[in-house]
N, C-alpha and C positions, 0 to 999 in steps of 0.2 A: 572808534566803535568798540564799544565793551565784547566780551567772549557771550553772554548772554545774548546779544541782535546779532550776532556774528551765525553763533551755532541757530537763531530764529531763522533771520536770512539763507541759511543752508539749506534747512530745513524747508522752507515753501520754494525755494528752486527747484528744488528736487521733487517735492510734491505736485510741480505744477507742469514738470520734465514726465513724471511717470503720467501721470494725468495725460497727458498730449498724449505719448509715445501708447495708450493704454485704449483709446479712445476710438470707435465707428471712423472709418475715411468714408467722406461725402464727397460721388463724382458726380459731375455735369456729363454728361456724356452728346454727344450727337449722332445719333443713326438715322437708315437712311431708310423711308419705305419706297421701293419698286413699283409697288402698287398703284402708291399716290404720286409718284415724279417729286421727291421732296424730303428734304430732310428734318428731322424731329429730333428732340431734346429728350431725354429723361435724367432722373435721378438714380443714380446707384449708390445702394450702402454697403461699406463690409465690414465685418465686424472687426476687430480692431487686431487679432492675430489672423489676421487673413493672411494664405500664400498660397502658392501654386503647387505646392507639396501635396495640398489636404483638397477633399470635394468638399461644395456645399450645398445645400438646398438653399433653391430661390423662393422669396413670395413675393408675387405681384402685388403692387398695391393701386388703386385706379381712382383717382379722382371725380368728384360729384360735377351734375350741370353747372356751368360758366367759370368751373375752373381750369386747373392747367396741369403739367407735369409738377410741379413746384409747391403744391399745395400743404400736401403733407407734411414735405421738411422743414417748410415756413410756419404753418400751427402748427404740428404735432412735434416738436424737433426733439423728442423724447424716443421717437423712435430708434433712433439710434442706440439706445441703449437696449433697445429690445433686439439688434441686430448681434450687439456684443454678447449679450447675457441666452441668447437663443442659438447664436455661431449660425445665423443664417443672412446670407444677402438678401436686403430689399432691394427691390426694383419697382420706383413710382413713375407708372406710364403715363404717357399726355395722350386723351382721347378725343381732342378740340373740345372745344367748351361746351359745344354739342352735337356731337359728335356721337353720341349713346353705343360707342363700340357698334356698331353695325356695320357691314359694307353697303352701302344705298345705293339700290338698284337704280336712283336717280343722280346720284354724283359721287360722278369720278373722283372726285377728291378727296370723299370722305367713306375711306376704303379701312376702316379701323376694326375691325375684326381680321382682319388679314393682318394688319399691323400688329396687332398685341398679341393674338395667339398662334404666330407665324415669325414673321420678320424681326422683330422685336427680342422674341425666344431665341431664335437664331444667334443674334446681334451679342447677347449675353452670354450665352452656350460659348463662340467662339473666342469671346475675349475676357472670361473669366473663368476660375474654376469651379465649376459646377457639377452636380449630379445631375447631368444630361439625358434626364429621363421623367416620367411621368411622378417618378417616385421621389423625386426631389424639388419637383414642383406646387406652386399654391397658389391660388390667385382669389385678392377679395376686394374689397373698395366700399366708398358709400354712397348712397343715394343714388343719381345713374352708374357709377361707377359700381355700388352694391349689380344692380341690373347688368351691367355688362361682365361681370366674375364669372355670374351664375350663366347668362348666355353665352359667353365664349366657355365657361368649361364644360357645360351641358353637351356642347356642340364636337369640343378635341376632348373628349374623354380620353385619346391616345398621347395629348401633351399635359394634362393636369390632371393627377391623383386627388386634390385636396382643392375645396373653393367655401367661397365666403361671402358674406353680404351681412354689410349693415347700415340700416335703415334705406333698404335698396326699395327700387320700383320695379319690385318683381312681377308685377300687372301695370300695361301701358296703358291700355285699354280707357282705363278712368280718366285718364290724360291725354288726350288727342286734340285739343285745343292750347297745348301748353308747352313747355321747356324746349319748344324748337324739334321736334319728334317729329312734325310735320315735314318738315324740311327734308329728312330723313328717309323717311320711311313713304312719303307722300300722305295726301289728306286721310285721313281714317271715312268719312262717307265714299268718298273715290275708291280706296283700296283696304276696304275692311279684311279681306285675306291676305294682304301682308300685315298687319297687324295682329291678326289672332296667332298666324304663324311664328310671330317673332314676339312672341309675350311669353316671360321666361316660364307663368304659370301654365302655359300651353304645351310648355316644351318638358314635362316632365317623362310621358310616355318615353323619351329618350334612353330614360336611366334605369337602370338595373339593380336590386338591391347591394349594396356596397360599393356599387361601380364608383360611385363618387363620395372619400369623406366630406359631410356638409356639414354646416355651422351658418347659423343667420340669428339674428339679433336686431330689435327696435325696442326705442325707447315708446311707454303708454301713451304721453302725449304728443306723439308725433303725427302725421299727418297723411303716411303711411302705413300706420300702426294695422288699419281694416285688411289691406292687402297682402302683410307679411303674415297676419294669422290665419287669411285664406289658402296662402300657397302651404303655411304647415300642415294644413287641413287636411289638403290634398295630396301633399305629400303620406300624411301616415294613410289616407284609406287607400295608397296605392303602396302599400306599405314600405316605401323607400326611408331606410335608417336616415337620422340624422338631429343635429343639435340645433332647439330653436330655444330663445330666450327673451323674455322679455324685462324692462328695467324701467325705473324710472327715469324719464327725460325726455328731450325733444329732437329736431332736426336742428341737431348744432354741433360744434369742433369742442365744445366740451363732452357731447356724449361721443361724437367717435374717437376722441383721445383715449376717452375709458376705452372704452370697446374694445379698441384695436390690443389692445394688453389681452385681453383675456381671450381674444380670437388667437392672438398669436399664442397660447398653450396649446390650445386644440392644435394647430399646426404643427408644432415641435411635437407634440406627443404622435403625432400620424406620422413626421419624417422620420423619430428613432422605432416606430413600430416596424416601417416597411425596408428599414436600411438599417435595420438592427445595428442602431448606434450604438 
């Protein structure tokens, strides 16, 4: 082998050494919800100089109807580069595939608000180094997953500073014959007051102006699109600050690939405001 392929060959060993050694670690992890009698999977990122030295901010990230914990890292596996270049762990919860983040007054087993803005928190706080507080906290997701950010952080304004949605169902209401919400929440004719109750655009009275940094985001043609420009609506005439934006695109893993980039500034920019990084 001539000194030319020799010094080539050095050169992308080393390139592909720093690479590795420079790179998001993706865990599997397994916890356990109390709640539900049963243990769940998520996805952990850390950014690639991750140690037990340093705190980080976490952001939840929540998967849409009939997906999983898994979804994210499988389409979006770009994010990991948003965990290195932002120095923040992601954490991709499983909220059963429908599961709408609720604890349902009708099944025991699907107790997922207790799980994600509880047990979950917990689960991470203890076995990673974290900023163990509201201020180091985010939580956003899409589709139901958008719907359950905004309802579990509406709800622990005391465990999340920062929430998100995109191209969420931040109104059930329109949907009560669909995506298994039924199951959930029971029939909306039967029980139209848990319904109104648990419709995230119902649940804004909750919030105070700044109590929550917000950020939400849909694409024009999406199918969504009427609902997310209601809850803006509502949101300023009750003047609650917050980021809403709209793009071109649809209900797809191409538009939350984008998405999730530019949500994730807003977040970084909230955790070195309130933790003067």
């Amino acid at each position: 082998m001539n000194m030319y392929k020799k010094t080539l060959l050095l050169f992308i060993t080393c390139f592909l050494v720093f690479t590795k050694a420079h790179a998001a670690t993706v865990d599997t992890v397994l916890t356990h919800s109390a709640a539900m009698h049963k243990d769940i999977k998520a996805v952990v990122i850390k950014p690639a100089d991750y140690s037990q030295a340093k705190k980080f901010p976490v952001l939840y990230l929540l998967h849409g109807f009939s997906g999983n914990y898994s979804d994210w890292i499988l389409k979006v596996p770009s994010i990991t580069k948003l965990a290195d270049q932002y120095q923040v762990i992601i954490v991709c919860a499983d909220g059963n595939f429908a599961g709408w983040y609720y604890d349902s007054p009708f099944n025991k087993e699907s107790q997922y608000e207790t799980y994600v803005g509880a047990e979950l928190v917990n689960y991470i706080d203890k076995h990673y180094a974290t900023i163990a507080d509201r201020s180091g906290r985010a939580i956003t997701g899409l589709s139901m997953g958008g719907h359950g950010a905004m309802f579990i952080a509406f709800k622990h304004q005391d465990i999340f500073g920062a929430v998100g949605s995109m191209s969420g169902v931040v109104d059930i209401r329109p949907f009560s014959d669909s995506f298994g919400i039924e199951k959930v929440l029971g029939k909306y004719s039967e029980h139209p007051e848990i319904w109104e109750k648990n419709s995230v655009i119902n649940m804004i009275y909750l919030l105070k102006p700044n109590s929550l940094a917000i950020t939400f985001d849909c694409g024009y043609d999406d199918f969504l699109y009427k609902v997310n420009t209601a809850f803006h609506d509502e949101l300023l005439m009750r003047k609650i600050p917050h980021d809403f934006t709209i793009r071109p695109g649809a209900h797809t893993w191409e538009y939350w690939g984008n998405s999730i980039t530019f949500q994730m500034v807003f977040f970084s920019h909230y955790f070195s405001k309130v933790n003067k990084v």
